[in-house]
C-alpha positions in Angstrom: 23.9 -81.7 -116.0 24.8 -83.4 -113.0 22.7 -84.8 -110.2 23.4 -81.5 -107.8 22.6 -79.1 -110.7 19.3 -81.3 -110.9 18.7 -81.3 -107.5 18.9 -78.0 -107.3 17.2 -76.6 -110.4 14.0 -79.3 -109.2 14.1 -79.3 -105.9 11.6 -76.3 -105.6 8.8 -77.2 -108.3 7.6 -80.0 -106.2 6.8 -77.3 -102.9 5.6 -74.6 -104.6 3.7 -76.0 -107.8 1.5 -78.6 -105.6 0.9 -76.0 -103.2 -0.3 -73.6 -105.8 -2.5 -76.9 -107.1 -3.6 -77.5 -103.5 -4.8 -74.0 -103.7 -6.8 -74.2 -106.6 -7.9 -77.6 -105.4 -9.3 -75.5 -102.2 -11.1 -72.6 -104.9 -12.7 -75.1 -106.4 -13.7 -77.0 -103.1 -14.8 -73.7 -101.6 -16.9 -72.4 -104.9 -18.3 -76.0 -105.6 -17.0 -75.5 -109.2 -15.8 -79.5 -110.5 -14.0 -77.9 -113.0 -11.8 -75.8 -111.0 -11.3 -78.9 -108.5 -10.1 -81.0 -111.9 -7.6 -78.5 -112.9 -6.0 -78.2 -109.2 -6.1 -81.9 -108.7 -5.0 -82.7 -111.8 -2.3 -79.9 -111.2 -1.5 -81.4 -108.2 -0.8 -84.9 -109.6 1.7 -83.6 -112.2 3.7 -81.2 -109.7 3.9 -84.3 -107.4 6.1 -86.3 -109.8 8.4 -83.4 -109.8 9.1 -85.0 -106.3 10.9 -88.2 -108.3 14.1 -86.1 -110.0 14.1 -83.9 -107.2 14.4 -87.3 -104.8 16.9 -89.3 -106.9 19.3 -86.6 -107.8 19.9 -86.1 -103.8 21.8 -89.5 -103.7 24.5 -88.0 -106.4 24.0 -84.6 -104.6 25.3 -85.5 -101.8 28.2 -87.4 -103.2 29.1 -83.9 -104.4 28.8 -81.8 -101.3 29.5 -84.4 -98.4 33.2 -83.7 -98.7 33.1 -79.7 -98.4 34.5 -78.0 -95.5 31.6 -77.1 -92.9 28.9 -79.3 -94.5 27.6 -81.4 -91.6 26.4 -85.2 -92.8 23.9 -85.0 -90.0 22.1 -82.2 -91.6 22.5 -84.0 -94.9 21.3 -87.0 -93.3 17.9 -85.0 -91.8 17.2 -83.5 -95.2 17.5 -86.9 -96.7 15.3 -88.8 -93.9 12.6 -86.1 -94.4 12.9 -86.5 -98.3 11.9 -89.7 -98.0 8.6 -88.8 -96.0 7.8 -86.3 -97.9 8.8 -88.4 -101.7 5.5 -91.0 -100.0 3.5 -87.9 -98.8 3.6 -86.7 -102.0 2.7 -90.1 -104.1 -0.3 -90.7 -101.7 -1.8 -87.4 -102.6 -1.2 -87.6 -106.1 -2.7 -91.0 -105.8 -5.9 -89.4 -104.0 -5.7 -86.5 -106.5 -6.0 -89.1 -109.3 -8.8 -91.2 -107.5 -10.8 -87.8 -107.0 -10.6 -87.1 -111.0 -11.6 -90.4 -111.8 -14.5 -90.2 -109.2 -15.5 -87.1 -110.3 -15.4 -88.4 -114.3 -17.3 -91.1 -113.7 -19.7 -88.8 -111.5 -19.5 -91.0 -108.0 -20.8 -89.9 -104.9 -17.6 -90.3 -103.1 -15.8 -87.7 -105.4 -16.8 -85.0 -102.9 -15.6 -86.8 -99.9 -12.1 -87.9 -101.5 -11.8 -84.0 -102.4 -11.8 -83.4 -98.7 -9.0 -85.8 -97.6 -7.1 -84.9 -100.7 -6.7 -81.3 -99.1 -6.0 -82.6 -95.6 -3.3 -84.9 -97.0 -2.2 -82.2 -99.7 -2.2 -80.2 -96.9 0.1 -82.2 -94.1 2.4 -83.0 -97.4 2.8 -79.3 -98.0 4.2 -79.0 -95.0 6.4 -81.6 -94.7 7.6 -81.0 -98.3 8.2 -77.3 -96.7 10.2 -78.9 -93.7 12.2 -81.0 -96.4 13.2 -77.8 -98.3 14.2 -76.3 -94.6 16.6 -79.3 -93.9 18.3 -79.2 -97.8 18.7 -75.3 -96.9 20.9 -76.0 -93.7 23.3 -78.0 -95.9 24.8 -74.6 -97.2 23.6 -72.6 -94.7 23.8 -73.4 -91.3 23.0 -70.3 -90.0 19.1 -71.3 -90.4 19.1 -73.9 -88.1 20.7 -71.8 -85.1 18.3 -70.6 -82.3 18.6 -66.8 -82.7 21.1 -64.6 -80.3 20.3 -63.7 -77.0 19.0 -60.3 -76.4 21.0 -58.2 -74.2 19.1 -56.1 -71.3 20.0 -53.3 -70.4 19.4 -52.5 -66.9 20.5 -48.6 -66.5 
């Protein structure tokens, strides 16, 4: 398998599987239930990694479609700026994620509190994993970053 076929057959685990944690992370947040939290976080911290193939098959990715007729390197070159945010994003709310379960094992008062920023940071990483996934999607299809047509009015 080369590194496109990676990057493409990853590249969607790491959005949708640590939202889905964040989620449950939330459910168990909402219903005070520890072991719900400890699933979601834990969740959380394993879908994260799925950011490291997706991020280091882009390089060879790239290498593969930079050459193609109609792809623009600026839109490559967005996707790969905002992969780069979101590759740290991600790491810092698995770290969190990780801190929270070991807070919550070790039965800490600040396991509550790290809970808390672990969904706002989850949550601003969700969305600029989201944003990432927009940018790769321009790559083939440019169409989705063009403002939409003008209507016409008619005026009979």
């Amino acid at each position: 398998m080369d590194p496109l076929q990676l990057h493409l057959l990853v590249n969607h685990l790491p959005i949708i599987g640590a939202l889905t944690a964040l989620i449950v992370v939330v459910i168990g947040v909402l219903r005070k239930n520890v072991a719900v939290r400890t699933v979601g976080l834990s969740l959380y911290a394993v879908m994260a990694l799925a950011v490291l193939p997706t991020y280091f098959s882009g390089e060879g990715a790239e290498e593969r479609v930079e050459n193609i007729a109609g792809i623009s390197h600026d839109v490559i070159h967005e996707h790969e700026e905002s992969a780069e945010l979101s590759l740290i994003m991600m790491l810092v709310a698995a770290a969190v994620a990780l801190a929270t379960v070991v807070a919550q094992w070790k039965g800490m008062s600040i396991a509550s509190t790290l809970s808390y920023l672990f969904v706002v940071i989850a949550l601003i990483s969700a969305i600029q994993i989201a944003l990432t996934g927009h940018e790769g999607g321009k790559i083939r299809r440019p169409d989705l970053g063009a403002p939409a047509p003008a209507q016409q009015v008619d005026h009979d």
